[in-house]
N, C-alpha and C positions, 0 to 999 in steps of 0.2 A: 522426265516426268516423275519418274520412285522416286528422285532425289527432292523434287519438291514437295511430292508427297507427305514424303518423310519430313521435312522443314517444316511444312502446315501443323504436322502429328505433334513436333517436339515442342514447339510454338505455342500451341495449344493447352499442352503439358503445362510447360512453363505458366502458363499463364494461371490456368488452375489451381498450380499451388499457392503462386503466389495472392490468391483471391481467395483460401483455405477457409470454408469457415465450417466452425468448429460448432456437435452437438454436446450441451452441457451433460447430456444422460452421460456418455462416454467419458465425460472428462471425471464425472463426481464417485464418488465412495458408493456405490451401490446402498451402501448403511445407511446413508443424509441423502438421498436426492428425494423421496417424497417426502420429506420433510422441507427442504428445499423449494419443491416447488408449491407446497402446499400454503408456506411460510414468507416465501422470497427469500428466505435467511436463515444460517446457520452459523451458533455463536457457541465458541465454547472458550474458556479458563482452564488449562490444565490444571491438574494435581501434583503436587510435589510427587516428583521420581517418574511420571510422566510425560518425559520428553518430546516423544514422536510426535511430528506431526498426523493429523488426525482425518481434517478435509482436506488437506492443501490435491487441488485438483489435477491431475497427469496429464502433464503438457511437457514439451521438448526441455522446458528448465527446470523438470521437477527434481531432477538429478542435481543440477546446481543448487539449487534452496536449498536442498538435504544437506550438501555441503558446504552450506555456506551459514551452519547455525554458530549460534555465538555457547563457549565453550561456560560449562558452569561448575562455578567452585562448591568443593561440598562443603564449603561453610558461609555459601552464601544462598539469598534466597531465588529463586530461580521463578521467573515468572512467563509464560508465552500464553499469548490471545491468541486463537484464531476468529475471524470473520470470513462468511461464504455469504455470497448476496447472488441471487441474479434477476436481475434489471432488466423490464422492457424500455427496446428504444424510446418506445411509444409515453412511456412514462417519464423517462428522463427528458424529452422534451418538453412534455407537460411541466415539469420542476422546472424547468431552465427557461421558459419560454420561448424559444429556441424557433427560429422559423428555419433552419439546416434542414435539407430532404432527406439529408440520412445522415446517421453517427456512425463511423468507423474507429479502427485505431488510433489512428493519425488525428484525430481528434482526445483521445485517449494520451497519445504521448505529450500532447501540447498539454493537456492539462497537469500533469506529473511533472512538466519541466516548469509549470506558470508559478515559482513558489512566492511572486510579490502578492497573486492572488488568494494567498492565504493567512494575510496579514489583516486583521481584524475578526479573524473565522472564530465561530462562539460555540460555547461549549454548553454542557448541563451538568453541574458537579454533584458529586458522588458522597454520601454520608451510608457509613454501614451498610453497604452494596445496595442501595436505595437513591434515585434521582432524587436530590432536595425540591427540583422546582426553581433553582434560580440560575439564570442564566446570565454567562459570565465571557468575557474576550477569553481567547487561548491563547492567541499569537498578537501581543501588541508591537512587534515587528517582524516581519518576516523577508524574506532578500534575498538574491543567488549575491555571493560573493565571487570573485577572481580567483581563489586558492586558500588554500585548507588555514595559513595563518594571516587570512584577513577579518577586517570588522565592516570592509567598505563596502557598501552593495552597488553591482553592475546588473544591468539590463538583462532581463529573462534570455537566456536561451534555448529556447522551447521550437525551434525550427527546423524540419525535415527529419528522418528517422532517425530515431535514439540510439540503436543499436553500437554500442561501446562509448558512448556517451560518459563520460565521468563529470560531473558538479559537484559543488561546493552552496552550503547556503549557511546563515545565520537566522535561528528564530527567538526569538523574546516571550520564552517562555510563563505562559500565566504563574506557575507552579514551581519550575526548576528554574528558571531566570534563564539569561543568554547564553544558548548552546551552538554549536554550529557540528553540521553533520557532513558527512562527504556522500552524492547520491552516486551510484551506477546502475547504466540503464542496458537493459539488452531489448531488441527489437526484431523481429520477423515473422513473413506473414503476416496472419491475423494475431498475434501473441508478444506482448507486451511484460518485462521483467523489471522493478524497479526495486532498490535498499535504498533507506536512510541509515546510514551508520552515525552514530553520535562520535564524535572527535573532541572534545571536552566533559571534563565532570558532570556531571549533573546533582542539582542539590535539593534536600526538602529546606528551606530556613538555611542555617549555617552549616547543616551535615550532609554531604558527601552521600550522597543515596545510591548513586549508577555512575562507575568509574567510564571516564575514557575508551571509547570502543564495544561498551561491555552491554549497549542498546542498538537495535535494529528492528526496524519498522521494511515489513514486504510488503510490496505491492502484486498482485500478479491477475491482468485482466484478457480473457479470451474472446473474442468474437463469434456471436453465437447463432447470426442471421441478425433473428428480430429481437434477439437477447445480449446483452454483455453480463460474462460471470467474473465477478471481483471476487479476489480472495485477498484479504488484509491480514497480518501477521505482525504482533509485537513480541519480541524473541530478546530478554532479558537478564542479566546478570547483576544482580541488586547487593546490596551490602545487608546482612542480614541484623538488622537493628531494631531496637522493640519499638513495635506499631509499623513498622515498615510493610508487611503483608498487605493488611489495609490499606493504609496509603498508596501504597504500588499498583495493586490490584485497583483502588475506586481509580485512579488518576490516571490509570492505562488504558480503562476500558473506556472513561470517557473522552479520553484522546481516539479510539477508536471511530468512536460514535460519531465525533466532530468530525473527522477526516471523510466519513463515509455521508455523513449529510451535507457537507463541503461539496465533494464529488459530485453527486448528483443536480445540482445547480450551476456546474459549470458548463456546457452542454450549451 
């Protein structure tokens, strides 16, 4: 009988973690969270010689991100967005019109791995860190490719827990033309880890703006009950070229913005 006892207790255990969910007060900067929740959102632009990250929230991969920033030349410009959002299910339904009883992860990894659905996704461009008002395609194609030196696109594979997951995609950049990025995913519990790394040049026109590797886009979403908190992160290694701040800066942040109103209609 202690012996099963004990089986029910550990059982149980298990069960529990693996159903973890998580409060955002715990996870956020004590600095942003009524702001946070007062706002939904917390958006900031680093300043040159400002590295660190700033909200990125404390979760089991927060050690990873830290470690996993991309390395800046001092003679080039160095750029990192953060986004902090947190999301009622109740709302993200509403966006997506979504008749699902409930949003969990799993719902969450599918759409991170969905990257055909993000082939027409529209943007609002950026003039003197001011929206113009005109809205434009961002991704006139987008794909999961087979491996890192193809152009062919294969069937999403967005099925069953992500965790060590490695892809490959191509997108048809509005702005930087045909990049293709290599994704890695980490997965457990309620906690979701995703990078875009770029693996191709990327260019403004004819120049060479963001070398090979030297771009990475985070993902990192927590389950929060009746809340999911997204944290977005564009983590930058730019060629320092005149006008490039501007440009970098308006065309990062509105890549931001698209990915984050993308999101919430997929649901």
């Amino acid at each position: 009988m202690k012996k099963i006892i004990c089986g029910i207790c550990a059982f149980g255990l298990a069960a529990a973690v693996m159903a973890q969910v998580f409060s955002a007060k715990t996870l956020v900067n004590p600095k942003y969270y009524d702001e946070l929740v007062k706002n939904g959102s917390v958006k900031i632009i680093h300043e040159e010689g400002k590295d660190e990250m700033m909200i990125l929230p404390q979760t089991d991969y927060t050690s990873a991100i830290k470690a996993n920033r991309i390395k800046k030349g001092e003679k080039n410009f160095p750029f990192v967005f953060e986004g902090l959002f947190l999301l009622k299910k109740d709302f993200l339904k509403a966006q997506s019109n979504s008749k699902d009883t409930d949003i969990n992860i799993e719902d969450v990894s599918r759409i991170f791995r969905s990257i055909s659905k993000m082939e027409g996704m529209k943007y609002y461009s950026f003039k003197k860190g001011k929206p113009t008002g005109k809205e434009k395609v961002l991704y006139k194609k987008a794909y999961t490719i087979s491996g890192p030196n193809s152009k062919e696109p294969v069937a999403d594979k967005n099925t069953g827990n992500a965790d060590g997951q490695v892809l490959y995609c191509l997108q048809d950049d509005s702005s930087f033309g045909v990049c293709r990025y290599r994704l890695d995913y980490k997965q457990k519990n309620n906690l979701i880890y995703a990078t875009f790394t770029s693996t191709d040049d990327m260019g403004l026109g004819p120049i060479t703006a963001i070398e090979a590797g030297n771009l990475r886009i985070n993902v990192l979403v927590a389950d929060c009950g009746d809340s999911l908190l997204l944290w977005l992160s564009t983590d930058a290694n730019c060629k320092k070229l005149i006008g490039i701040k501007d440009q970098v800066t308006e065309s990062m942040t509105a890549r931001m913005e698209a990915v984050y109103k993308w999101f919430i209609k997929q649901f």
